[in-house]
C-alpha positions in Angstrom: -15.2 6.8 -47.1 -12.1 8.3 -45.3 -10.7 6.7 -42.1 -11.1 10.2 -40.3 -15.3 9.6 -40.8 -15.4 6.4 -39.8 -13.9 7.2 -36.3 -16.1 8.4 -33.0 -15.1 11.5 -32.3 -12.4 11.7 -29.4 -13.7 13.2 -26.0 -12.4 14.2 -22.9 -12.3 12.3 -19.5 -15.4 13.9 -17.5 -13.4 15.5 -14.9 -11.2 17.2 -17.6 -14.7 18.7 -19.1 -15.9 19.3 -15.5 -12.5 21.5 -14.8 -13.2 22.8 -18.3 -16.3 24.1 -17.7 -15.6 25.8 -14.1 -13.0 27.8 -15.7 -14.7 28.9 -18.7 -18.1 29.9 -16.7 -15.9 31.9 -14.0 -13.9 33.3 -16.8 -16.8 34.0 -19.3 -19.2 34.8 -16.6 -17.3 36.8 -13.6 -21.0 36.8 -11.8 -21.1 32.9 -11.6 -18.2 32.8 -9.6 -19.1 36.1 -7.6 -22.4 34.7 -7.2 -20.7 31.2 -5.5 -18.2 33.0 -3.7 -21.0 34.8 -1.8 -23.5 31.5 -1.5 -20.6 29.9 0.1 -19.6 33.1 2.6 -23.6 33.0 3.6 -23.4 29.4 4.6 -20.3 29.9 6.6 -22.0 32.8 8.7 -24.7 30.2 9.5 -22.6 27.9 10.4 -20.9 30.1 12.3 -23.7 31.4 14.3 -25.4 28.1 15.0 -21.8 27.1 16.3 -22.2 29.9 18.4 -25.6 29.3 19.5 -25.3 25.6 20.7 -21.4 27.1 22.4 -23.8 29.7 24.7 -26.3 27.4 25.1 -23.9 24.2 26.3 -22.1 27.5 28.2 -25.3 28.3 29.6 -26.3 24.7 31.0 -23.4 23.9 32.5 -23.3 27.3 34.6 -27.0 26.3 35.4 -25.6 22.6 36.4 -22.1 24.1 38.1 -25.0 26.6 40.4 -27.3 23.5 41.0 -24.4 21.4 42.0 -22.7 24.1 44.5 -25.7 25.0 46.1 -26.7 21.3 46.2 -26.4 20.1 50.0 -26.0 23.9 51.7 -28.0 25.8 53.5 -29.0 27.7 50.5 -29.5 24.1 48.3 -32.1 23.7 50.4 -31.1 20.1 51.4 
């Protein structure tokens, strides 16, 4: 038996096959990485916008809090 048979065969360190794989698949299929680019744009908009929500809505409770607290103790407070 030759010394070359008896031997495992030598692999790569997982994170070397890991970057291996990502840059075959983007380079062997250009829709993969389209395909990502866009999942990950989608999930930035909804971030985005929920950001946005919860900014108007915090916005929107302290304008409610800053009218309560102004009129609070006048005439028109009522007390």
């Amino acid at each position: 038996m030759a010394v070359h048979e008896q031997l495992p065969p030598r692999r790569r360190p997982p994170s070397d096959l890991a970057a291996l794989w990502q840059t075959a698949s983007l380079a062997l299929l250009p829709a993969g990485g389209q395909r990502a680019a866009r999942r990950n744009a989608w999930a930035g908009r909804s971030r985005d916008a929920a950001r946005a929500r919860a900014w108007r809505e915090a916005g929107a409770a302290f304008a409610a809090a800053e009218h309560v607290r102004a009129g609070h103790g006048t005439a028109a407070g009522g007390g």
